[in-house]
C-alpha positions as CSV (number, residue, x, y, z in Angstrom):
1,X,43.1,93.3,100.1
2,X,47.1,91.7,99.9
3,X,48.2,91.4,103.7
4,X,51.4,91.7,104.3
5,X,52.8,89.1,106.5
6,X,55.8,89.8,108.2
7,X,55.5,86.9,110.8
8,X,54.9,86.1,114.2
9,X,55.5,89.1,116.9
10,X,57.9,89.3,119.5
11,X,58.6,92.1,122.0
12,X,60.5,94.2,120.0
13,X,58.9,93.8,117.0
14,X,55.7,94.5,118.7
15,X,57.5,97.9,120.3
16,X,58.4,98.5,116.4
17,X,54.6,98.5,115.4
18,X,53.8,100.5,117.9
19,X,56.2,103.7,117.8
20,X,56.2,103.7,114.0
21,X,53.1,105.8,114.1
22,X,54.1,107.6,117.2
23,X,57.6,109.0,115.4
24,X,55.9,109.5,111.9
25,X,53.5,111.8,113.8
26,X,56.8,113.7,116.1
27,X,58.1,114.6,112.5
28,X,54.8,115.8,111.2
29,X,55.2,117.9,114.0
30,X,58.7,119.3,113.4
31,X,57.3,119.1,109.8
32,X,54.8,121.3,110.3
33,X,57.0,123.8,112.4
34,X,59.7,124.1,109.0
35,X,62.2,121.4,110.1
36,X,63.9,120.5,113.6
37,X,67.0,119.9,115.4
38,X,67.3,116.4,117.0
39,X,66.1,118.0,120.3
40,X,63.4,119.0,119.0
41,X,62.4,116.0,117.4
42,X,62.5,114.1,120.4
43,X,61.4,116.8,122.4
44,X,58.3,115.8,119.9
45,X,58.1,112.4,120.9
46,X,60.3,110.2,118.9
47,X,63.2,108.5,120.7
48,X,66.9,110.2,120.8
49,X,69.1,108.6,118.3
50,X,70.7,105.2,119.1
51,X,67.6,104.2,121.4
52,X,66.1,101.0,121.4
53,X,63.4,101.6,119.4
54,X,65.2,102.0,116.7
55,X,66.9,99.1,116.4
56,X,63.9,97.6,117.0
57,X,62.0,99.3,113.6
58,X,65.1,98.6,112.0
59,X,64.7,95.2,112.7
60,X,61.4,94.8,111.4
61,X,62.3,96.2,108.4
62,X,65.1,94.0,107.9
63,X,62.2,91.3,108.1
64,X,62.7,88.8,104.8
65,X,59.6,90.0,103.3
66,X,60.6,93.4,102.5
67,X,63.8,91.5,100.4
68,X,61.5,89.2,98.6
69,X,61.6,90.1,94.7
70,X,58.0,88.8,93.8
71,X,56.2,91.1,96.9
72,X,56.7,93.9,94.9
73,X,54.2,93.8,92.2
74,X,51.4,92.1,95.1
75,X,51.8,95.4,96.3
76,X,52.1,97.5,93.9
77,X,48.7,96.4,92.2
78,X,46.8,96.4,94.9
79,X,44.8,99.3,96.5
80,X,44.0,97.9,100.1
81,X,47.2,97.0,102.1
82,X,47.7,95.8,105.6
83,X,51.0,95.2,107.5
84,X,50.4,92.5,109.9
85,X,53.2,91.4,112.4
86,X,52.0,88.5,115.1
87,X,48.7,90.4,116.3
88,X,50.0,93.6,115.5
89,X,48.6,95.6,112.6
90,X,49.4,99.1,110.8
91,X,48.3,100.5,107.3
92,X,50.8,100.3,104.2
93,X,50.1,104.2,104.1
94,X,51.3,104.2,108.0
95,X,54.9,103.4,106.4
96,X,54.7,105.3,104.0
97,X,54.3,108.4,105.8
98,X,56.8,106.9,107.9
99,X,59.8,107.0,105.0
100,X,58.4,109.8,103.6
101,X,58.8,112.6,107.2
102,X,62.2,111.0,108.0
103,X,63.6,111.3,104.6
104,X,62.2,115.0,104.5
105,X,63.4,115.7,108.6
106,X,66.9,114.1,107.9
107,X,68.0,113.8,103.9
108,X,69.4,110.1,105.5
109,X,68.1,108.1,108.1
110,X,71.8,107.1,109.2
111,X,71.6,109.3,112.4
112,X,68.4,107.3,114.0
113,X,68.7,104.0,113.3
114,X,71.8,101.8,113.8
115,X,75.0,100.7,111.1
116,X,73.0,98.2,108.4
117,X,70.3,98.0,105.8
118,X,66.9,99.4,105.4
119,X,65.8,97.1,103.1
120,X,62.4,97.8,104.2
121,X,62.4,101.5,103.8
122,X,64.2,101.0,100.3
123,X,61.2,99.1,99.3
124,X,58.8,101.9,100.4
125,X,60.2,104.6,98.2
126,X,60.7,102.3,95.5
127,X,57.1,101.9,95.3
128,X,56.1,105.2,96.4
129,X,58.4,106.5,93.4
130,X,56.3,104.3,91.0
131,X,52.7,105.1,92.1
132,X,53.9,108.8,92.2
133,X,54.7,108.6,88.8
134,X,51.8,106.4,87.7
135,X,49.6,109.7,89.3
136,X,51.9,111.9,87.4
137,X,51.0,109.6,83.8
138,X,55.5,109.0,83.6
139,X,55.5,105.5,84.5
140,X,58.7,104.0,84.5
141,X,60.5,101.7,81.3
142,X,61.5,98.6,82.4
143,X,64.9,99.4,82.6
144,X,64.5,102.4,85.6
145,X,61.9,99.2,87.1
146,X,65.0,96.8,86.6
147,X,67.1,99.2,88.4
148,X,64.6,99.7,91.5
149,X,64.9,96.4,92.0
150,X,67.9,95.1,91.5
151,X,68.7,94.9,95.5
152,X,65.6,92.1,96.0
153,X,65.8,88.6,96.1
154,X,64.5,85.6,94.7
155,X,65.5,82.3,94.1
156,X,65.6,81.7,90.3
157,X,67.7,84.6,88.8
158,X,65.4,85.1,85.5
159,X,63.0,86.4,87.7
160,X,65.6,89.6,88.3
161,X,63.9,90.3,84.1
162,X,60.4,88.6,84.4
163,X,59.0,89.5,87.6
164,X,59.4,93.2,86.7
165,X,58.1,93.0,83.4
166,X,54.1,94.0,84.7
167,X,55.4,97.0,86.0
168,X,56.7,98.6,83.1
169,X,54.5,100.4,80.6
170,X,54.5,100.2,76.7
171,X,56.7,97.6,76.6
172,X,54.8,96.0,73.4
173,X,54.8,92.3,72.2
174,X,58.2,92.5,71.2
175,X,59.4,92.0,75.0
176,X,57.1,88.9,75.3
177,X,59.9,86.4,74.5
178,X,61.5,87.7,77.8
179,X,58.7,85.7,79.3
180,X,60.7,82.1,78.9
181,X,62.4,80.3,81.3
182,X,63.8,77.7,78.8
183,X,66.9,80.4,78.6
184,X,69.4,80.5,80.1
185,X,70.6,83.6,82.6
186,X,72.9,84.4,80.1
187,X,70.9,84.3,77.2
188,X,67.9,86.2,79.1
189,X,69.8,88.9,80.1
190,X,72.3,89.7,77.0
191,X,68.7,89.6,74.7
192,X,67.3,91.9,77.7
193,X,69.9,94.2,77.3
194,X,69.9,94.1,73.3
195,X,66.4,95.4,73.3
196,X,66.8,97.9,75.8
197,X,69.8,99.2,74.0
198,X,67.7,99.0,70.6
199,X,64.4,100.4,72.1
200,X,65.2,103.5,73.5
201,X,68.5,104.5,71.0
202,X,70.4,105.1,74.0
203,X,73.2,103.3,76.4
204,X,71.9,104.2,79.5
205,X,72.3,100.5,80.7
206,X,75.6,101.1,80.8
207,X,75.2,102.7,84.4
208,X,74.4,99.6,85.8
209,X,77.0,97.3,83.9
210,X,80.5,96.1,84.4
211,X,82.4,93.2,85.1
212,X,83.0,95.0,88.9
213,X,79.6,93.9,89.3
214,X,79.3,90.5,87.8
215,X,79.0,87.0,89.0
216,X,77.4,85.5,85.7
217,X,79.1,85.1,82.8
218,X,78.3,88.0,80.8
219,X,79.9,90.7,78.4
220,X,80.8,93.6,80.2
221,X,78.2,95.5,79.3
222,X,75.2,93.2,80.3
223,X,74.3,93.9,83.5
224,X,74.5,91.5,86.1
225,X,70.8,92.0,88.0
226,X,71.4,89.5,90.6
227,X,74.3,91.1,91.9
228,X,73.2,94.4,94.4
229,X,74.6,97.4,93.5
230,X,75.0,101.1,94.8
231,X,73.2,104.4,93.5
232,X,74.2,104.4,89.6
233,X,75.4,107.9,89.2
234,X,73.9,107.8,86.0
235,X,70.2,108.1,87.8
236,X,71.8,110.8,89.7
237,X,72.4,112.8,86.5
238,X,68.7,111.7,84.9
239,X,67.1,112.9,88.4
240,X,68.4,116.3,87.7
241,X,67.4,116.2,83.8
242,X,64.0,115.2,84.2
243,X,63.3,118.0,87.2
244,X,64.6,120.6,84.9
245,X,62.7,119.4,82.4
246,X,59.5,119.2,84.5
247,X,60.2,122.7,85.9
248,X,60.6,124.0,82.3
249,X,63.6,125.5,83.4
250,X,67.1,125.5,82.0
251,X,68.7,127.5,85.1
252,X,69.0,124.4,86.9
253,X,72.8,123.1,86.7
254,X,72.0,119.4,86.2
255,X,74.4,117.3,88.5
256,X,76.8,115.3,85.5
257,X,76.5,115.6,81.3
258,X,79.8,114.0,80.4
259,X,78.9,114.0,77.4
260,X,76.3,115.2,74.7
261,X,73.4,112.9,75.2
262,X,71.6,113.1,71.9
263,X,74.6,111.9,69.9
264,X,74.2,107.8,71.2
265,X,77.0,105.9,68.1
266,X,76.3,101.7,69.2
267,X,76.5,99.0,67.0
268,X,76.4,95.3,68.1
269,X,78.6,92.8,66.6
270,X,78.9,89.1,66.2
271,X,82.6,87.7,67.3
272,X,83.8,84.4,68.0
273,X,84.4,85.4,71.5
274,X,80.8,86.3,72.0
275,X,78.3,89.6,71.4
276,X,80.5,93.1,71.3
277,X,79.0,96.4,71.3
278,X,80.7,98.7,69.5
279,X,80.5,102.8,71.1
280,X,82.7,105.9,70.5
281,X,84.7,107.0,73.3
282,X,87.4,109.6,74.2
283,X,90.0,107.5,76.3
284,X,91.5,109.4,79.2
285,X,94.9,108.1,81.2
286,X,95.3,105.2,83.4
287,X,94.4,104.6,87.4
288,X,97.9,104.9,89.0
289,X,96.3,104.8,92.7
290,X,93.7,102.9,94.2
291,X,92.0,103.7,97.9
292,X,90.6,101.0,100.2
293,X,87.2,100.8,101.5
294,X,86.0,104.1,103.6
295,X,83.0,102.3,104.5
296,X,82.6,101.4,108.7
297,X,82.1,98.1,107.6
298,X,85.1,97.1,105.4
299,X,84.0,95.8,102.3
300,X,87.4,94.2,101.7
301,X,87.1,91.9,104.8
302,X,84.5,88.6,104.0
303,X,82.4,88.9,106.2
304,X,82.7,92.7,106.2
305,X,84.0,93.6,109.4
306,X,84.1,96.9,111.3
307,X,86.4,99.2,111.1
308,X,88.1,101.8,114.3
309,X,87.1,105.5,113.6
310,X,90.9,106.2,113.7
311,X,91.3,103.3,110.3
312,X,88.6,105.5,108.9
313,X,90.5,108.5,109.4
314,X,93.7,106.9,108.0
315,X,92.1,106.2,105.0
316,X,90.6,109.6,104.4
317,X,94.1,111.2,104.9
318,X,95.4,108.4,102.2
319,X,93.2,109.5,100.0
320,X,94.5,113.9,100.9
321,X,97.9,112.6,100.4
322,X,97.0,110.8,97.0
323,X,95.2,113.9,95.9
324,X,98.2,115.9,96.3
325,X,99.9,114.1,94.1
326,X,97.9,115.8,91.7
327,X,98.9,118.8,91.6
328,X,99.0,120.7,89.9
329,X,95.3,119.5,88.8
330,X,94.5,118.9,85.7
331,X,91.3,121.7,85.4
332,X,93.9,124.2,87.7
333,X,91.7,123.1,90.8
334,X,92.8,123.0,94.4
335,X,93.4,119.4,94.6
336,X,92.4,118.9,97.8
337,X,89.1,121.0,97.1
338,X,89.0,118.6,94.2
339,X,89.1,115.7,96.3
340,X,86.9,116.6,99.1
341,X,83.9,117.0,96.4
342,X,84.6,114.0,95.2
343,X,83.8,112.5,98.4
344,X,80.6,113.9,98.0
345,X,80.4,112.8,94.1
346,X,80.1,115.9,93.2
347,X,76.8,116.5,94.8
348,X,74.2,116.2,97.5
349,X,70.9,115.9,98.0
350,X,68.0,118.3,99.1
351,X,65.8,120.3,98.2
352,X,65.8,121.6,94.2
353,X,62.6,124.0,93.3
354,X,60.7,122.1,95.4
355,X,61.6,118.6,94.7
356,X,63.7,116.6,96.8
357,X,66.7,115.3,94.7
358,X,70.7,115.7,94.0
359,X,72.5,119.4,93.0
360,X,75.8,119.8,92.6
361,X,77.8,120.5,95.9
362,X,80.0,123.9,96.2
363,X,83.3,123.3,97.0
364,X,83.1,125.9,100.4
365,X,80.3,123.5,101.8
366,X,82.1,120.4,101.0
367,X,85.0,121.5,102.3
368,X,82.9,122.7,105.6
369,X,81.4,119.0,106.1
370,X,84.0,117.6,105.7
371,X,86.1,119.7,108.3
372,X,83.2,119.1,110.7
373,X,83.6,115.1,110.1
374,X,86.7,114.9,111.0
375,X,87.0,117.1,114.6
376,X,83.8,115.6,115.4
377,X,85.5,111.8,114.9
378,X,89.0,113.2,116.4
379,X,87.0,114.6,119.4
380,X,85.3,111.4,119.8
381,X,88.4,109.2,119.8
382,X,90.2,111.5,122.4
383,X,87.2,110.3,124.1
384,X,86.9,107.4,123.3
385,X,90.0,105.7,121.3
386,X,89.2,102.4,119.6
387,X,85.8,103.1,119.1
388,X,83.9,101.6,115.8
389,X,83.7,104.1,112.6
390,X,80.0,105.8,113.2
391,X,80.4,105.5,116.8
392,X,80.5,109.3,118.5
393,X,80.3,110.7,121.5
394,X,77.7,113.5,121.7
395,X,78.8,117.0,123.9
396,X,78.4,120.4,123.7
397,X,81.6,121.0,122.0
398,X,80.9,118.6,119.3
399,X,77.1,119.7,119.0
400,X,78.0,122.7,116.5
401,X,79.5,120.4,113.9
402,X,76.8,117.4,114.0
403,X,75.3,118.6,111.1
404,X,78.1,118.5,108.7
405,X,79.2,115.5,110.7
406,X,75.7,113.8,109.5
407,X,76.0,115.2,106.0
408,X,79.4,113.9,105.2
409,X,78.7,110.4,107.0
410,X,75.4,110.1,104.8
411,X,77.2,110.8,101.8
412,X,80.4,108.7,102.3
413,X,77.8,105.6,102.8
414,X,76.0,106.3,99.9
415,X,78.5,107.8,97.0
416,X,81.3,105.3,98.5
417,X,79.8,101.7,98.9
418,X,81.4,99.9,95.9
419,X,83.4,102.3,95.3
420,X,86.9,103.2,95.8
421,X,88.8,106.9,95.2
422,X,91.2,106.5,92.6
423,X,93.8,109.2,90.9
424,X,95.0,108.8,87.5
425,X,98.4,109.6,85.8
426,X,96.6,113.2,83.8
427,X,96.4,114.0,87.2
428,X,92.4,113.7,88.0
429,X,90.7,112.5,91.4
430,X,87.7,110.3,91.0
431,X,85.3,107.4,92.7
432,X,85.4,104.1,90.5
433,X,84.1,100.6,90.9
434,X,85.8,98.5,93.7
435,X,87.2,95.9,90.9
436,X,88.7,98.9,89.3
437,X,92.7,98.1,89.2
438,X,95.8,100.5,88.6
439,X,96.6,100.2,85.0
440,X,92.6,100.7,83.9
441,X,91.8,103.7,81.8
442,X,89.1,106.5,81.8
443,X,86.9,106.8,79.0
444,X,83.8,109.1,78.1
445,X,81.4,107.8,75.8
446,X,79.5,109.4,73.7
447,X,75.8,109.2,74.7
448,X,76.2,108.8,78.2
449,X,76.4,111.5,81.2
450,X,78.7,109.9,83.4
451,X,82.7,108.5,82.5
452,X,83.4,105.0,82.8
453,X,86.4,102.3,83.7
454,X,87.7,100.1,81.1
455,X,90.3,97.3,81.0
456,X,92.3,96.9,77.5
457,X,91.9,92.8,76.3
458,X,93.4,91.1,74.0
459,X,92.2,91.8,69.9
460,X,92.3,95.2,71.2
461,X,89.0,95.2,72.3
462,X,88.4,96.4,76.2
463,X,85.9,95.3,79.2
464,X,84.1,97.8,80.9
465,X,84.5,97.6,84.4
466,X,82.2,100.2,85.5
467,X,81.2,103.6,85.6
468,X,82.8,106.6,87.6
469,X,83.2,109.9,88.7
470,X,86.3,111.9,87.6
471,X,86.4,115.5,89.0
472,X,86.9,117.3,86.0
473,X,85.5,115.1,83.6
474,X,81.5,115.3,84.3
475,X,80.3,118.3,82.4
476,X,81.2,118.1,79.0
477,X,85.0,119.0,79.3
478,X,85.8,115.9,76.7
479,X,83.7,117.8,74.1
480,X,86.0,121.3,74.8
481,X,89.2,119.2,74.7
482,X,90.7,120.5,71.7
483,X,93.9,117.6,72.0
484,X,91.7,114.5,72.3
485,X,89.3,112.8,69.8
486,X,87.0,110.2,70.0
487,X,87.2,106.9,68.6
488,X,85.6,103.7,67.8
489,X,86.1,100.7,70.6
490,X,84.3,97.2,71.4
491,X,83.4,96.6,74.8
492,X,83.4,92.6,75.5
């Protein structure tokens, strides 16, 4: 049996361990009765939003153990768990239940807890998602294992590749020399990458590369596994394939397909100033705008700091105002329809036949949550003016619009951390990687399902700086475009 310590007990940890069970059994209830308002969930027995108890279970999974990179596979291999906190004790299946009702109940968990991290719950579904798919006989490749856990820690980076490596399948001998700590970071995660790239004839790393997300010295299109990184909206775009796919079912409007997938074009090549892969792209125009963070903790400030509801309002208009300068758009779009799913990504989350995962958005219900967002934040500053970004006050006038209040908010967290909205001079709205700068272009490349930033070097190579969405640009518009080509570049 692998016990998982998470230290000694104090009271509010001990008041964690205790209503865990009690709430995962109040949304059982609403579960059981086809979904609840927040009344009714507390009227089940779990406390209102903002109450104690949830900062305290928030707390507790902000515990280091749930960020340590080597608990992972203790857990995952094992088949008796117990959580253990001071004298306090629970199931591992108690918290999973737990993730599993308030993800179903809510879509987010933003609304319960308080502003910060749930690196406990994170870990949960991570390892749910992998004995799920063990069950189902679709383990995971090591570079969907890499991904999972990209947002743990440990103290010697190469464990970011080797720690991992048992909980991918079919990996062969030929990934053995990974299993070396005589290399360098560098070296161990450029080769990483090679075979990847080389195993499964595709450039799906891609999502999770770019020198926005680099600390390392590294071509651009290594990833950089010790820096944490948002959702990749490239495994938004694979969710969607593989539930078609499972449903047998081509009805299904997959979330983003950029471009034609089976039609990968790499080649890797030796330079002077270091490994290059060579892709075919269709380059787009240049970023002439860039947003600031909408985040409520401002991702620009070190330490992140937060931010007023009324900054978080400016910056929304900013980005309504850039929008406009759009017009007209370059797919004959509303532009401000255009950029109020782009808030969104392009999608949301929910249920899709019977699996809980991302479809695209319609622009009448993005354009809903987001009205409700903002009079729910304008009512709450006439309420209460200076008040931190999150922070509402909850009345019966503002009750009607919680819900799209709670979608938008959810979805702003999630699409936007890292990310910044950007408008380009071909007149397109879009989310890019924070590092992104005005002067970058937009390129699709051929293979991959989402668009990407890159930044023209000299020898007329270019870096990738990351990958984006670009309203207009996500569902195989660059194969249509009878006035653009693509063409041969080397990322660095």
């Amino acid at each position: 049996m692998v016990i998982v310590w998470l230290g000694e007990c104090d009271d509010q940890s001990k008041q964690a361990m205790q209503w865990i069970s009690n709430i995962s059994d109040a949304f059982k209830a609403c579960e059981e009765m086809g979904g609840a308002s927040d009344v009714e969930i507390v009227s089940a027995g779990a406390p209102p939003p903002g109450h104690k108890y949830w900062a305290a279970i928030q707390s507790l999974l902000q515990r280091p153990y749930f960020t340590r990179m080597w608990t992972t596979p203790e857990i995952k291999v094992s088949r008796a768990r117990k959580v253990v906190c001071g004298r306090e004790e629970m199931s591992w299946q108690t918290l999973v239940d737990f993730n599993r009702r308030i993800r179903l109940q809510t879509q987010f968990p933003y609304r319960f807890f308080p502003r910060g991290t749930l690196p406990g719950l994170e870990l949960i579904e991570s390892i749910s998602d992998l004995w799920i798919a063990e069950a189902e006989n679709e383990p995971y490749g090591l570079l969907d294992v890499l991904r999972f856990f990209r947002q743990r820690l440990t103290s010697d980076p190469r464990d970011k590749i080797i720690a991992p490596l048992g909980l991918a399948i079919n990996l062969g001998p030929s990934f053995d020399p990974l299993i070396d700590y005589t290399q360098t970071v560098a070296e161990l995660y450029t080769r990483t990458a090679r075979m990847i790239i080389d195993r499964d004839c595709n450039l799906d790393i891609l999502w999770s590369a770019g020198k926005a997300m680099q600390k390392h010295q590294l071509p651009s299109w290594v990833p950089d596994w010790t820096v944490p990184s948002n959702a990749a909206l490239g495994m938004i775009a694979k969710e969607g394939f593989e539930i078609r796919a499972y449903k047998k079912s081509e009805e299904l409007d997959v979330v983003y397909h950029a471009t034609d997938l089976s039609k990968s074009d790499f080649m890797f090549i030796s330079s002077e100033e270091g490994e290059l892969l060579r892709v075919r792209a269709m380059i787009y125009g240049s970023i002439n705008w860039v947003g600031t963070s909408l985040q409520y903790l401002d991702e620009e400030a070190d330490p992140p700091v937060p931010i007023t509801a009324e900054v978080q309002l400016s910056r929304l208009r900013d980005c309504f105002s850039a929008a406009e300068q759009c017009r007209p758009y370059a797919n004959g779009e509303d532009c401000i329809s255009a950029c109020q799913q782009t808030l969104f990504a392009g999608c949301e989350r929910g249920l899709v036949y019977g699996e809980f995962s991302y479809a695209k958005i319609e622009p009448h219900k993005a354009a809903q949550y987001t009205n409700h967002f903002f009079t729910v934040v304008e009512m709450s500053a006439q309420d209460r003016a200076g008040s931190e970004a999150g922070e509402i006050v909850e009345s019966n006038a503002i009750e009607p619009y919680l819900q799209g209040y709670d979608i938008f908010q959810s979805s702003l967290n999630e699409k936007t951390t890292g990310r910044r909205v950007v408008t380009m001079h071909d007149r397109y709205v879009g989310l890019a990687s924070v590092g992104s700068q005005i002067g970058d272009r937009i390129c699709v490349i051929l293979g991959c399902n989402v668009p990407f930033v890159i930044r023209s070097i000299e020898g007329g190579n270019y870096v990738l700086v990351g990958e984006c969405y670009i309203h207009g640009l996500m569902h195989g518009e660059a194969l249509r475009n009878p006035d653009r080509s693509f063409e041969h570049i080397s990322l660095r």
